[in-house]
C-alpha positions, -999 to +999 in steps of 0.1 A: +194-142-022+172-163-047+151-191-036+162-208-074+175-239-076+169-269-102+143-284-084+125-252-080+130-237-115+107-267-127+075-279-126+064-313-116+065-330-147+043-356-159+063-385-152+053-382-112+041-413-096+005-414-086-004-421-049-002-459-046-035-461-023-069-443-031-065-421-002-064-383-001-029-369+004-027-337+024+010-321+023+020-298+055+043-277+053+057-257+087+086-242+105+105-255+135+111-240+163+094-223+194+078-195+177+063-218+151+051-246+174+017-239+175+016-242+133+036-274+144+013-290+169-016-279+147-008-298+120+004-330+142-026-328+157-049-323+123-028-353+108-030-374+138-073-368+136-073-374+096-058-408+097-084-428+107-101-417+079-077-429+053-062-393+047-024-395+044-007-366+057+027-358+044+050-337+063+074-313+047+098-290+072+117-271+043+108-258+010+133-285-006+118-312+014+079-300+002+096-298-039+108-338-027+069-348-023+053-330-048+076-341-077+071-381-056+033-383-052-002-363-061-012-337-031-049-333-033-050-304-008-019-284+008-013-267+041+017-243+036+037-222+060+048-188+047+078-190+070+088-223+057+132-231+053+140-235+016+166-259+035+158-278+067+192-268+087+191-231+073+190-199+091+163-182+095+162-159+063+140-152+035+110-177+034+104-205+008+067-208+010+060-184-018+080-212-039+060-236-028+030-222-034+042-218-075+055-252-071+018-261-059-003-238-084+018-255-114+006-292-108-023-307-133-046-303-111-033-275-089-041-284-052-060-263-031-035-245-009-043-228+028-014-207+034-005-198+069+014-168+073+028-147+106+006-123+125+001-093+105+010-063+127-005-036+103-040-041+092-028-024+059+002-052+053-026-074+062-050-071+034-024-067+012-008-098+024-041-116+021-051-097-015-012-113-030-020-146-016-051-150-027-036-137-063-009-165-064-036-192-062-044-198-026-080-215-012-076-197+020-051-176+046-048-186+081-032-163+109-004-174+131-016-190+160-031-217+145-052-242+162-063-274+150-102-268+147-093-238+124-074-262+102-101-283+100-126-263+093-110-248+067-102-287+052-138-297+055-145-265+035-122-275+005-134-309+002-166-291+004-160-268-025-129-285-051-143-325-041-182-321-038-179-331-003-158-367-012-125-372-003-110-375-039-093-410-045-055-411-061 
């Protein structure tokens, strides 16, 4: 029932390759399928718009798949889904983005993370909910639907706050 495996159990160690071009790199992170694709076309959508302005966007669709980038190249901000596959062709069971947010908050520098999580049916599960993800090292938590000006807004506020309003350069 664990989420551990080697990859996981470690942090990403010194020896990772910086980003080869001075751009920001912006790791999402979401679920497939129908009930997710608004987190999905949000985030094609926000890394579609980011481009043009030298901000490469990195697409992880399992927990294994998000470990494979973070232990390849610097993520200067993240954008995880709480639902998120440890593997890509798993069933739908217990949710890897809690391990990827530890993966995340490990890094030297740990990347400002906007977690997006499922619609919180119980305003009591939902502060608490927010209160543990804000504990485990996340900039901000974004309800399920999410739409691409929400995403944004929330980016523009992290470069705001962890990059004094530059995009940082790798």
């Amino acid at each position: 029932m664990g989420l551990c495996t080697d990859q996981f159990d470690h942090p990403a160690s010194e020896e990772r390759p910086a980003a080869s071009t001075a751009r920001l790199t912006l790791l999402l992170s979401y679920t497939g399928g129908d009930p997710a694709r608004t987190v999905a076309d949000a985030v094609e959508q926000v890394a579609m718009l980011l481009a043009p302005f030298g901000i490469a966007s990195v697409v992880a669709g399992s927990g294994e798949e998000a470990a494979q980038v973070i232990q390849r190249q610097r993520i200067h901000i993240a954008v995880v889904d709480w639902g998120i596959p440890m593997r890509r062709e798993a069933q739908p069971g217990t949710p890897a983005g809690g391990r990827v947010l530890q993966l995340l908050r490990r890094l030297d520098p740990a990347p400002p993370v906007v977690l997006v999580r499922p619609p919180q049916p119980v305003a009591r599960d939902s502060a608490r909910g927010l209160s543990e993800a804000l504990r485990e090292g996340a900039f901000a938590v974004v309800d399920r639907p999410v739409h691409p000006e929400t995403l944004l807004e929330v980016l523009r506020r992290i470069v705001r706050r962890h990059y004094r309003n530059h995009w940082p350069a790798a």
